[in-house]
mmCIF file of the N, C-alpha and C atoms, coordinates in Angstrom:
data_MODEL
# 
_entry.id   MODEL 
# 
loop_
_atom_site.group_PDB 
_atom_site.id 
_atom_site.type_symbol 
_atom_site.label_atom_id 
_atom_site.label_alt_id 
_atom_site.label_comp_id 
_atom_site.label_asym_id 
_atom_site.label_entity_id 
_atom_site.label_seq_id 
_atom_site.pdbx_PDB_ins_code 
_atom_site.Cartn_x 
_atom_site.Cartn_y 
_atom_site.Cartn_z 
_atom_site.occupancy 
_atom_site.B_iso_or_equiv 
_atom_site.pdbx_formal_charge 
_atom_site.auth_seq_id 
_atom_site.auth_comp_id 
_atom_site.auth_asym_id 
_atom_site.auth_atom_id 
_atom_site.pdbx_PDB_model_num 
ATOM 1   N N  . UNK A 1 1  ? 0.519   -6.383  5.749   1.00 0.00 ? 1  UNK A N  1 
ATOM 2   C CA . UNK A 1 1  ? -0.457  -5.341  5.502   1.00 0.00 ? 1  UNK A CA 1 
ATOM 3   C C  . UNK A 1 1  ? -1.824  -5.985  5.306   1.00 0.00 ? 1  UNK A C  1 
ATOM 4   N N  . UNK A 1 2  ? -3.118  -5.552  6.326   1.00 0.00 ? 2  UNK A N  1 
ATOM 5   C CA . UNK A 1 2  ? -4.251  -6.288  5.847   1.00 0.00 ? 2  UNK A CA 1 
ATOM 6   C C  . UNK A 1 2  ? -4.429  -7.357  6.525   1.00 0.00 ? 2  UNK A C  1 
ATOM 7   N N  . UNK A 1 3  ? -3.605  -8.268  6.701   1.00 0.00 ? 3  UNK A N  1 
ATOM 8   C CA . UNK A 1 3  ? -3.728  -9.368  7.362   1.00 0.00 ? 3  UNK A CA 1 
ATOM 9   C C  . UNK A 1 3  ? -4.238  -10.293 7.490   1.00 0.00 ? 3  UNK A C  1 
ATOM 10  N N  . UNK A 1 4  ? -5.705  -9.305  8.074   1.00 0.00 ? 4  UNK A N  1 
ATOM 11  C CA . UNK A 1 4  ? -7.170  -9.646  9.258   1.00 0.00 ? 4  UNK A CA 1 
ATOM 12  C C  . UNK A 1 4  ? -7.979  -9.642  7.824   1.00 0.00 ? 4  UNK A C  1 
ATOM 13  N N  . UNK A 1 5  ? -7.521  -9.458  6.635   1.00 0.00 ? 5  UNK A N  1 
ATOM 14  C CA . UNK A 1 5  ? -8.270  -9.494  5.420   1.00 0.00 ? 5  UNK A CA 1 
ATOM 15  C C  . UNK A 1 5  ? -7.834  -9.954  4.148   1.00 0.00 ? 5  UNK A C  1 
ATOM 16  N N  . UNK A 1 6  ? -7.094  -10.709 4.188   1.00 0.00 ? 6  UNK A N  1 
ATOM 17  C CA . UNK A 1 6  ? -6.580  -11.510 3.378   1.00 0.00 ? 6  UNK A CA 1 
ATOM 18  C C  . UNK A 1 6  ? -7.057  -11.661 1.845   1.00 0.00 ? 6  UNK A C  1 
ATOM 19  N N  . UNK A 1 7  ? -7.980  -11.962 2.258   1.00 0.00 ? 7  UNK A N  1 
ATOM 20  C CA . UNK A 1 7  ? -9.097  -12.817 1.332   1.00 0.00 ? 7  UNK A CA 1 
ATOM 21  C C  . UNK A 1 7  ? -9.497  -11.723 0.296   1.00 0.00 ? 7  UNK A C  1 
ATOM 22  N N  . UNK A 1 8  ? -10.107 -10.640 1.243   1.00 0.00 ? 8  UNK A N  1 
ATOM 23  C CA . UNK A 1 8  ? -10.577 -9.666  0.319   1.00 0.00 ? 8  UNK A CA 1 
ATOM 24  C C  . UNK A 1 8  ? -9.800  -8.780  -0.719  1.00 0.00 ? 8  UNK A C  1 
ATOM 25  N N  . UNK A 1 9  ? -8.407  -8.485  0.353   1.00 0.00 ? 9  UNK A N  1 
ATOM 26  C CA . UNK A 1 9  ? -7.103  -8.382  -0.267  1.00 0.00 ? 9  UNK A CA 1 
ATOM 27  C C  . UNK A 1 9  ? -6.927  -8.852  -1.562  1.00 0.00 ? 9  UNK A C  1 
ATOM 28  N N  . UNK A 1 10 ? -7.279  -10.370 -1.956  1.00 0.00 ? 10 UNK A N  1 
ATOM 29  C CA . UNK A 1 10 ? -6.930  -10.978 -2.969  1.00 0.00 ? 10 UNK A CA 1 
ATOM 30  C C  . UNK A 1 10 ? -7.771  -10.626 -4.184  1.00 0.00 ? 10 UNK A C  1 
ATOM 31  N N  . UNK A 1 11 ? -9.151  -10.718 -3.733  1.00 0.00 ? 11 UNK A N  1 
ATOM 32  C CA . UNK A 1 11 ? -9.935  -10.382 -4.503  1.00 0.00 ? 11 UNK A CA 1 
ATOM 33  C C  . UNK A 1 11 ? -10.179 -8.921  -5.454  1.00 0.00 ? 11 UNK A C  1 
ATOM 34  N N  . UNK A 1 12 ? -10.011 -8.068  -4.291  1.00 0.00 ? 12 UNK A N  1 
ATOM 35  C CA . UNK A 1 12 ? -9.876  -6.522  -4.753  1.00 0.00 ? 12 UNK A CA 1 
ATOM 36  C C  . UNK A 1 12 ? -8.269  -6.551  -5.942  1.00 0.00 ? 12 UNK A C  1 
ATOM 37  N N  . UNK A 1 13 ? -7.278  -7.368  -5.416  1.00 0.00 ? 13 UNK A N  1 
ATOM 38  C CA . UNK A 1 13 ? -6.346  -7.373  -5.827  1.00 0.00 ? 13 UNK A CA 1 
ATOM 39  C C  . UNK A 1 13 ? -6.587  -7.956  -7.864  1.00 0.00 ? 13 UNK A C  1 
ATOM 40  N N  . UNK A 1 14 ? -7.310  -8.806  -7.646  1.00 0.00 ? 14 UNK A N  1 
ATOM 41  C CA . UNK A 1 14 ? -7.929  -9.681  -8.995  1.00 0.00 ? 14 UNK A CA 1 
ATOM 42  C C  . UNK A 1 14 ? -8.791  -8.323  -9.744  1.00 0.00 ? 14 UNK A C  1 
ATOM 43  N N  . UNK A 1 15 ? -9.248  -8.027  -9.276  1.00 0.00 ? 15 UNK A N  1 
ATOM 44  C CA . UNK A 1 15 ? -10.775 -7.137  -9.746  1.00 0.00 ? 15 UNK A CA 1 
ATOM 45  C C  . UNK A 1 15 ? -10.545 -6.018  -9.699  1.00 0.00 ? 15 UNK A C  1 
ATOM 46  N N  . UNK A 1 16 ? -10.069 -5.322  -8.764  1.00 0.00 ? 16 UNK A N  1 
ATOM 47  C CA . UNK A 1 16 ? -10.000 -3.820  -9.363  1.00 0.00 ? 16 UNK A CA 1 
ATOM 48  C C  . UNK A 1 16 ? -8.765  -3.126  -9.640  1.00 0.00 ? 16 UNK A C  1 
ATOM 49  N N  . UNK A 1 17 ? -8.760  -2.943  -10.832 1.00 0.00 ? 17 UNK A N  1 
ATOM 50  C CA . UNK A 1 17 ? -7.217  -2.308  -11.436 1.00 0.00 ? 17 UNK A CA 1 
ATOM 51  C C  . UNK A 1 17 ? -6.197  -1.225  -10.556 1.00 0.00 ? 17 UNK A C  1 
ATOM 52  N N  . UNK A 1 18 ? -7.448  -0.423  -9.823  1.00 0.00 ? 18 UNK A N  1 
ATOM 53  C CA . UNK A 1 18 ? -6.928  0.891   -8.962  1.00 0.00 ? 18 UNK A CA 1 
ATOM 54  C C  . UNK A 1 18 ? -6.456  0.201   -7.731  1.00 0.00 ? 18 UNK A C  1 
ATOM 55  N N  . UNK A 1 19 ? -7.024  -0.471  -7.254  1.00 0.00 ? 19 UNK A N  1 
ATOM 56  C CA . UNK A 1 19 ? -6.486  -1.297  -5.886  1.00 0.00 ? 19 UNK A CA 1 
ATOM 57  C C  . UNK A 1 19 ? -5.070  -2.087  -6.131  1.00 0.00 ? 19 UNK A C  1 
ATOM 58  N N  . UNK A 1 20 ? -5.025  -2.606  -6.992  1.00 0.00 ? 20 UNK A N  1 
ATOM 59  C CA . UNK A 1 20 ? -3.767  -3.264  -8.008  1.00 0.00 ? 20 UNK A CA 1 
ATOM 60  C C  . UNK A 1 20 ? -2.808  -2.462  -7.784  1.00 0.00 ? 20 UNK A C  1 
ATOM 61  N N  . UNK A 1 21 ? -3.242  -1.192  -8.453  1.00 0.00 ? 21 UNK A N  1 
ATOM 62  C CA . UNK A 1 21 ? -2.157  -0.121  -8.880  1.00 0.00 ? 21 UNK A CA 1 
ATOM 63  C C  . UNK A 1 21 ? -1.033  0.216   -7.593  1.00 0.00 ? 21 UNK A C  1 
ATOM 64  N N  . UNK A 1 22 ? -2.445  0.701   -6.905  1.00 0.00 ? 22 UNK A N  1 
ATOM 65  C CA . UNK A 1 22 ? -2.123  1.323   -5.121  1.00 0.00 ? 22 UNK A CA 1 
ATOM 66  C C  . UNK A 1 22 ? -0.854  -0.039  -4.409  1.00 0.00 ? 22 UNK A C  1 
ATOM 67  N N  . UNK A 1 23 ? -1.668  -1.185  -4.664  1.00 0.00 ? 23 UNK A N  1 
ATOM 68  C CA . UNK A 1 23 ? -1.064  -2.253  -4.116  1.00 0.00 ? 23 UNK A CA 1 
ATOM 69  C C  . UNK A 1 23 ? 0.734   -1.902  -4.513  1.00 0.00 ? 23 UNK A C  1 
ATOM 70  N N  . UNK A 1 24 ? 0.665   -2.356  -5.724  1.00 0.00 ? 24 UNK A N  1 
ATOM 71  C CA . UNK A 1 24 ? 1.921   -2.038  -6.557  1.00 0.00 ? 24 UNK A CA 1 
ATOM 72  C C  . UNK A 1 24 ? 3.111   -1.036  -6.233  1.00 0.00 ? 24 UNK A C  1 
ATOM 73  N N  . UNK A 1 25 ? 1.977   0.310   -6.217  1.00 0.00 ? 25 UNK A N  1 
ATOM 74  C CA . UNK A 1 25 ? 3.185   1.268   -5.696  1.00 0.00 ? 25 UNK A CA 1 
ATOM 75  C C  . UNK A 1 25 ? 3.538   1.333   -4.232  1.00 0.00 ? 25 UNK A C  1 
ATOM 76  N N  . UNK A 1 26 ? 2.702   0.857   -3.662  1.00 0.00 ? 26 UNK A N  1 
ATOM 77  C CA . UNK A 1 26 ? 3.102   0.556   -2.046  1.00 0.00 ? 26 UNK A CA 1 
ATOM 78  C C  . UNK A 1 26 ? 4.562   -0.199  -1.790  1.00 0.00 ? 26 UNK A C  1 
ATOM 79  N N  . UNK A 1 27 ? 3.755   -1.937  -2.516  1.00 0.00 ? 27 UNK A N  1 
ATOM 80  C CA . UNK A 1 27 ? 5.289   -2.506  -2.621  1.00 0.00 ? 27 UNK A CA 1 
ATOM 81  C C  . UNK A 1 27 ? 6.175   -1.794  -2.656  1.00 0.00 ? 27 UNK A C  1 
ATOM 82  N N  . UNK A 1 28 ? 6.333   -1.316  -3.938  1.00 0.00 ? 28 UNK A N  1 
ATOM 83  C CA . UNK A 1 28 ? 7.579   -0.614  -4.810  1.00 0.00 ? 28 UNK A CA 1 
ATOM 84  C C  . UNK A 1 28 ? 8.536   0.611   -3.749  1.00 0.00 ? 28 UNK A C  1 
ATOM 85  N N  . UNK A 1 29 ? 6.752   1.115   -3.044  1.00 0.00 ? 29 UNK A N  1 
ATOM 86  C CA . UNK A 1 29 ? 8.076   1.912   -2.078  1.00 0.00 ? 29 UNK A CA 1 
ATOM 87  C C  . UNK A 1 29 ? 8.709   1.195   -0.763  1.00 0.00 ? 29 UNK A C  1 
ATOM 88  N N  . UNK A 1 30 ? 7.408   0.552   -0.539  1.00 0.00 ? 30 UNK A N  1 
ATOM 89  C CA . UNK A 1 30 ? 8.342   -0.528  0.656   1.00 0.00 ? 30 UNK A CA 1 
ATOM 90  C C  . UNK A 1 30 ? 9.723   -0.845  0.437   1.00 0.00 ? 30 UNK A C  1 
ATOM 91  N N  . UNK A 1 31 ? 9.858   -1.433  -1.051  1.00 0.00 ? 31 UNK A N  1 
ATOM 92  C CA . UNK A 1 31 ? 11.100  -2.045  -1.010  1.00 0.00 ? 31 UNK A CA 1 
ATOM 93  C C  . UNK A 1 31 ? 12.507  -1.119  -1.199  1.00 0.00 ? 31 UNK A C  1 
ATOM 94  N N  . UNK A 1 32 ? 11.804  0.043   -1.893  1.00 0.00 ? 32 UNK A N  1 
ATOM 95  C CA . UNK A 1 32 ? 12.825  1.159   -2.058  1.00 0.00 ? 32 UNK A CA 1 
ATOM 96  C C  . UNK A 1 32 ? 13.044  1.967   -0.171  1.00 0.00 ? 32 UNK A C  1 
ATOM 97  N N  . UNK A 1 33 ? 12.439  1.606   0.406   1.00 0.00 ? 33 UNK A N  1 
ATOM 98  C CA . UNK A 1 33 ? 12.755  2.332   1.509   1.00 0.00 ? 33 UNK A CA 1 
ATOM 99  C C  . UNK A 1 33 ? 13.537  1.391   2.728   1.00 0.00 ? 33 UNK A C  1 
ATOM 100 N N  . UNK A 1 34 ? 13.445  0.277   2.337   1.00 0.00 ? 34 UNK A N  1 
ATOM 101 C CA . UNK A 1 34 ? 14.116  -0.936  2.843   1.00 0.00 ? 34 UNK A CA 1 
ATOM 102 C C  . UNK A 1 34 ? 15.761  -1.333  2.151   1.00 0.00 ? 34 UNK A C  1 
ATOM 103 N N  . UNK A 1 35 ? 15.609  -1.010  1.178   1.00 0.00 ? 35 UNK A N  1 
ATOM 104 C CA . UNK A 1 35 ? 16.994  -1.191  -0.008  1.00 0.00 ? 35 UNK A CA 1 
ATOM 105 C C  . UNK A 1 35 ? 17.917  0.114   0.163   1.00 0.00 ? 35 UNK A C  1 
ATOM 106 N N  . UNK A 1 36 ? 17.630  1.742   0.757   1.00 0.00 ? 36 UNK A N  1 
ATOM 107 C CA . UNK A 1 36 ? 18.020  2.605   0.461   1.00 0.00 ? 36 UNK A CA 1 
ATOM 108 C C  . UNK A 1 36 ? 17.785  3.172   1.994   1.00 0.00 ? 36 UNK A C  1 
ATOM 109 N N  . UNK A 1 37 ? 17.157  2.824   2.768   1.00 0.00 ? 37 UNK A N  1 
ATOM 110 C CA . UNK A 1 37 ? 17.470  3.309   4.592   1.00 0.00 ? 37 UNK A CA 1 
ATOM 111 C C  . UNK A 1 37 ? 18.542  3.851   4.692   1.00 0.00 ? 37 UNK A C  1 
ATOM 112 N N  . UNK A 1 38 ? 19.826  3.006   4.653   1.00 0.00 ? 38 UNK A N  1 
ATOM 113 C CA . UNK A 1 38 ? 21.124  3.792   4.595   1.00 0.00 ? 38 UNK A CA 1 
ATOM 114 C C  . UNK A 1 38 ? 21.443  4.712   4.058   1.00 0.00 ? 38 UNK A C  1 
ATOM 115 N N  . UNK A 1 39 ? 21.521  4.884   3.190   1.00 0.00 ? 39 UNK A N  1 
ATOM 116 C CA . UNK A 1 39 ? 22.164  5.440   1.936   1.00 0.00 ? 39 UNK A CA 1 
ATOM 117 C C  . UNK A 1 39 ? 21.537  6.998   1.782   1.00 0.00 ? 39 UNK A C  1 
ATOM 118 N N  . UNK A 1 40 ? 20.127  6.907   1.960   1.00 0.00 ? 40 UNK A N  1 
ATOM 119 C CA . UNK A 1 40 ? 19.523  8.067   1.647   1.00 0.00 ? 40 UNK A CA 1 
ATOM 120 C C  . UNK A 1 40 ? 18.946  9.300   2.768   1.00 0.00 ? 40 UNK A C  1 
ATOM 121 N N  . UNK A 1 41 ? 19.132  10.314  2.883   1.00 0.00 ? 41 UNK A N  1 
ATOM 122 C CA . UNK A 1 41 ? 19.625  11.256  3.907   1.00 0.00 ? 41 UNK A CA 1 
ATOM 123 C C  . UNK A 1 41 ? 17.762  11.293  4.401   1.00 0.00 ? 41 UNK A C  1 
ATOM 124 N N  . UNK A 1 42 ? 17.726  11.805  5.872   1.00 0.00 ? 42 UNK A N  1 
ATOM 125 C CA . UNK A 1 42 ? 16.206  11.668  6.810   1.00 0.00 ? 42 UNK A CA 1 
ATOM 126 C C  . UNK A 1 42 ? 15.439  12.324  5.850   1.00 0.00 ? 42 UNK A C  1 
ATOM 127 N N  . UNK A 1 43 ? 15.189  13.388  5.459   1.00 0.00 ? 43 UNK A N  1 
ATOM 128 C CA . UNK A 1 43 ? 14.294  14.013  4.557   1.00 0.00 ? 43 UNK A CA 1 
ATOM 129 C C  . UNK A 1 43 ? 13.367  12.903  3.164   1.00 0.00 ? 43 UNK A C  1 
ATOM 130 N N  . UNK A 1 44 ? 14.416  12.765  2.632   1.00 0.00 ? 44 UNK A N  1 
ATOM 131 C CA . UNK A 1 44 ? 13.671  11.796  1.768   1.00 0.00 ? 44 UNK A CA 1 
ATOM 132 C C  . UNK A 1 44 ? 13.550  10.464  2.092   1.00 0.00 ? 44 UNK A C  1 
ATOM 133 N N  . UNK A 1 45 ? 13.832  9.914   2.702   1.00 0.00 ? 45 UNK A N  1 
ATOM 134 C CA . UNK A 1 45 ? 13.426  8.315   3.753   1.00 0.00 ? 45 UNK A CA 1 
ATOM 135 C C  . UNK A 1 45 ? 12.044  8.796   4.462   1.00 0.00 ? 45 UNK A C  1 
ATOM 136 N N  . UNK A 1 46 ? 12.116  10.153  5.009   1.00 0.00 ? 46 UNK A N  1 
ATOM 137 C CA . UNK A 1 46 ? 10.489  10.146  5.271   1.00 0.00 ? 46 UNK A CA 1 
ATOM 138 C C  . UNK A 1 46 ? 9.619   10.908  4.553   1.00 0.00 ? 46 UNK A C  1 
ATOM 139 N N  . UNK A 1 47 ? 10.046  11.556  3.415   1.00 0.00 ? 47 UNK A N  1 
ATOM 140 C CA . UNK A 1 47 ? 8.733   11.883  2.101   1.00 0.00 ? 47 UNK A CA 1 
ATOM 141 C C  . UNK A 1 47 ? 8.438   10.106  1.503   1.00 0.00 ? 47 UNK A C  1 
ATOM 142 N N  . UNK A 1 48 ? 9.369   9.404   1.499   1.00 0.00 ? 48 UNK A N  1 
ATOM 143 C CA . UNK A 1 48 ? 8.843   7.964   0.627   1.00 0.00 ? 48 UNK A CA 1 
ATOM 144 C C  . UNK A 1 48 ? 8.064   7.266   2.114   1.00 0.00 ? 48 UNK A C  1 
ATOM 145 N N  . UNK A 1 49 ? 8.373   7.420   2.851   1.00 0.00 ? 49 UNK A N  1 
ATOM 146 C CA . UNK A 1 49 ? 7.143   6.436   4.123   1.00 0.00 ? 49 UNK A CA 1 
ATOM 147 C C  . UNK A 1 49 ? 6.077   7.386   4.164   1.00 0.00 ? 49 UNK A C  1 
ATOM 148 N N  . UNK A 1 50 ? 6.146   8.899   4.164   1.00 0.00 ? 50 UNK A N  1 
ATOM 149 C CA . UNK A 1 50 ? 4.618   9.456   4.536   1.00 0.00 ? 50 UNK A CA 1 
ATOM 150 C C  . UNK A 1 50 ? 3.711   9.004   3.099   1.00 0.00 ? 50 UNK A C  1 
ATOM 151 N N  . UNK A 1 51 ? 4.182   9.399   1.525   1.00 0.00 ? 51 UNK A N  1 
ATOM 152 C CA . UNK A 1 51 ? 4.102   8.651   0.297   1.00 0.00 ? 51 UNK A CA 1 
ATOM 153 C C  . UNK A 1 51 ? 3.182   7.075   0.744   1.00 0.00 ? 51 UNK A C  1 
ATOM 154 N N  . UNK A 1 52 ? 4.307   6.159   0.899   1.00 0.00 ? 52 UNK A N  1 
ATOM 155 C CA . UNK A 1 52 ? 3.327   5.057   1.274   1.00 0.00 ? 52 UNK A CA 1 
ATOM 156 C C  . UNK A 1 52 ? 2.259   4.841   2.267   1.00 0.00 ? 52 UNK A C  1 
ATOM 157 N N  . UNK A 1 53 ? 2.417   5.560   3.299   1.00 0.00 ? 53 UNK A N  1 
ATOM 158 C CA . UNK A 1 53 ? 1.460   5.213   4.598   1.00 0.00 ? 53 UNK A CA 1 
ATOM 159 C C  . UNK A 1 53 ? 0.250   6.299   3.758   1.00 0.00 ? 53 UNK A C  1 
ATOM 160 N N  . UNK A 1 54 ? -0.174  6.940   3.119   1.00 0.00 ? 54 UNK A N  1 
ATOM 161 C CA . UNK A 1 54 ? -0.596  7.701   1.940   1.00 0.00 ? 54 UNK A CA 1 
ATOM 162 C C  . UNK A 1 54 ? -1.729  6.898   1.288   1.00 0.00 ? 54 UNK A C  1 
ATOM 163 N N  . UNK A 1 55 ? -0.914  6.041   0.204   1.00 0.00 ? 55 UNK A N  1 
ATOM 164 C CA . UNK A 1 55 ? -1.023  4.904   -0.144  1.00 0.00 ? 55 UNK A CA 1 
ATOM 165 C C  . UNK A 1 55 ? -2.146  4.098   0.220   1.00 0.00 ? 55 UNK A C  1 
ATOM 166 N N  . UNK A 1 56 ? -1.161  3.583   1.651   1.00 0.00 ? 56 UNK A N  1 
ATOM 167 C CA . UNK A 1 56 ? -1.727  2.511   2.354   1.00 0.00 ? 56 UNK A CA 1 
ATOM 168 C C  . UNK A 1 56 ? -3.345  3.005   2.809   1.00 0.00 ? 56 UNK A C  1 
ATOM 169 N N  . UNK A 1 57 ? -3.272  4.795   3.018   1.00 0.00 ? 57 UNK A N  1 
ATOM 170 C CA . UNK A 1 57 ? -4.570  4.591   3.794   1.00 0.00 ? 57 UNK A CA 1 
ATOM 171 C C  . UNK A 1 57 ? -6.010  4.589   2.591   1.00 0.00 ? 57 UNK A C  1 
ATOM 172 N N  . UNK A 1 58 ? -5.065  5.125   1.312   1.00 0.00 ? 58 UNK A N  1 
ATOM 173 C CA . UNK A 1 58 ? -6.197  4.848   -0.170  1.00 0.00 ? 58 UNK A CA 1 
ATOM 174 C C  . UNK A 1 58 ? -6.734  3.415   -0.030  1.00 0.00 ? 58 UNK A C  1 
ATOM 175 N N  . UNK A 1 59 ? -5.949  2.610   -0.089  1.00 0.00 ? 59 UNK A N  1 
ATOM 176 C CA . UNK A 1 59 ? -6.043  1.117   0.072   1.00 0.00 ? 59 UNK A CA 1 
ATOM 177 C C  . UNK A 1 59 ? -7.100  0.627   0.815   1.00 0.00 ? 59 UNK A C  1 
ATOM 178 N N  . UNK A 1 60 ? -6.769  1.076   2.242   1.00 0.00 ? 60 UNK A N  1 
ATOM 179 C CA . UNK A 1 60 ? -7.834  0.890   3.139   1.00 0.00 ? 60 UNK A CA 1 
ATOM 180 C C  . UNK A 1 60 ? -9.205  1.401   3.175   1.00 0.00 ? 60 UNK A C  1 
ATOM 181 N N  . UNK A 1 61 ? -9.668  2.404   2.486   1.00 0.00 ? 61 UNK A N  1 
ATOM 182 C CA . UNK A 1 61 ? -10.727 3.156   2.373   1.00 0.00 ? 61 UNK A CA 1 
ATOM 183 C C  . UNK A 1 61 ? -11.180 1.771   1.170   1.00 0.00 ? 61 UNK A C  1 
ATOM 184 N N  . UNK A 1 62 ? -10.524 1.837   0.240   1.00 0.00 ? 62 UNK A N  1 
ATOM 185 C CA . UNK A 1 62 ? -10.962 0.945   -0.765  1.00 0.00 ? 62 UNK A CA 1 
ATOM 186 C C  . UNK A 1 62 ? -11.801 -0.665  -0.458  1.00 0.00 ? 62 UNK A C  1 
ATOM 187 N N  . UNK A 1 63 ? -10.337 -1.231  0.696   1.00 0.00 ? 63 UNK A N  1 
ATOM 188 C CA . UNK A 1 63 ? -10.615 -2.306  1.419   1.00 0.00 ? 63 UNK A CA 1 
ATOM 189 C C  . UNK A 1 63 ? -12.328 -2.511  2.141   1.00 0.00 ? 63 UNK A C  1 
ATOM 190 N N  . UNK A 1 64 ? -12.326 -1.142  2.794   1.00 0.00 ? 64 UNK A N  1 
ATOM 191 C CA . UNK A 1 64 ? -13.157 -1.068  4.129   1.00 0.00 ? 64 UNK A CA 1 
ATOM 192 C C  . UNK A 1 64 ? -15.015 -1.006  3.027   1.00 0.00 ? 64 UNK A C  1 
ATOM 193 N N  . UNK A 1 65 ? -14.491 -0.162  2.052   1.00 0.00 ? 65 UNK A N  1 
ATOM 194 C CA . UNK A 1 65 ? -15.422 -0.102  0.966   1.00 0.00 ? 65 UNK A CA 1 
ATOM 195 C C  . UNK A 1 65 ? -16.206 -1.246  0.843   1.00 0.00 ? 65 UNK A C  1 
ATOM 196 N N  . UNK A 1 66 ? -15.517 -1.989  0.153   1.00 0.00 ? 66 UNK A N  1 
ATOM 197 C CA . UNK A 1 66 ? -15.284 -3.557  -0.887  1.00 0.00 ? 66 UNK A CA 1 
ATOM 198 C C  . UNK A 1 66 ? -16.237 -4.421  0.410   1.00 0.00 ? 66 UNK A C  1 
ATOM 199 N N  . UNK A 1 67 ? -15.519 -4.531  1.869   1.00 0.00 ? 67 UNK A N  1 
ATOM 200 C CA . UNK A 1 67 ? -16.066 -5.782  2.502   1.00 0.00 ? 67 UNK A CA 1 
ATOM 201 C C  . UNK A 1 67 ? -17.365 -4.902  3.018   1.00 0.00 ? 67 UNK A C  1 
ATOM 202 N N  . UNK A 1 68 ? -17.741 -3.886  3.055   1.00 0.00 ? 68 UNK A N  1 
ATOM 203 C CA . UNK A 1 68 ? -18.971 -2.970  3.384   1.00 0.00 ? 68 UNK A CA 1 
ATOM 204 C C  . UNK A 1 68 ? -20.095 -2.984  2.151   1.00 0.00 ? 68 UNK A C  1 
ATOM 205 N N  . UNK A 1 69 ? -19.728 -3.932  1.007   1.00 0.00 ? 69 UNK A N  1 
ATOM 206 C CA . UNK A 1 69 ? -20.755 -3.956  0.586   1.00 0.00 ? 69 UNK A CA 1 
ATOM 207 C C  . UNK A 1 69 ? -21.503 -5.310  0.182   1.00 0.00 ? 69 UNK A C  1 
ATOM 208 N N  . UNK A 1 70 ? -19.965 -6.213  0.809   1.00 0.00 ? 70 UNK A N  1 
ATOM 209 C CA . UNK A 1 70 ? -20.807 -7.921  0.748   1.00 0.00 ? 70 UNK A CA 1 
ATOM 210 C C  . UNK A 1 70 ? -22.177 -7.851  1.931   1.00 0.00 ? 70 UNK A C  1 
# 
């Protein structure tokens, strides 16, 4: 995730608590949707990916923010 931005990634990651947070619950669903694919019926496997891709695009607004004002 990010990749092509690593750096800033890290930084936002250090410095701003809300970016942290976002970061955090992203993981958290990544891994719950990776651990529970099987198990858990189509409906809720895709409320937890639309949830993260959600997420992810808070993140990015944040990201796109952050390097838009060095």
């Amino acid at each position: 995730m990010f990749e092509d931005q690593l750096q800033a990634v890290n930084e936002l990651l250090k410095s701003n608590p809300k970016f942290r947070e976002l970061y955090e619950q992203h993981e958290s669903l990544r891994a719950e949707i990776d651990e529970t694919r099987h198990v858990r019926n189509q409906f809720d496997l895709e409320r937890l990916k639309k949830e993260k891709l959600r997420i992810k695009d808070l993140m990015a607004v944040m990201l796109t923010e952050y390097t838009d004002s060095l």
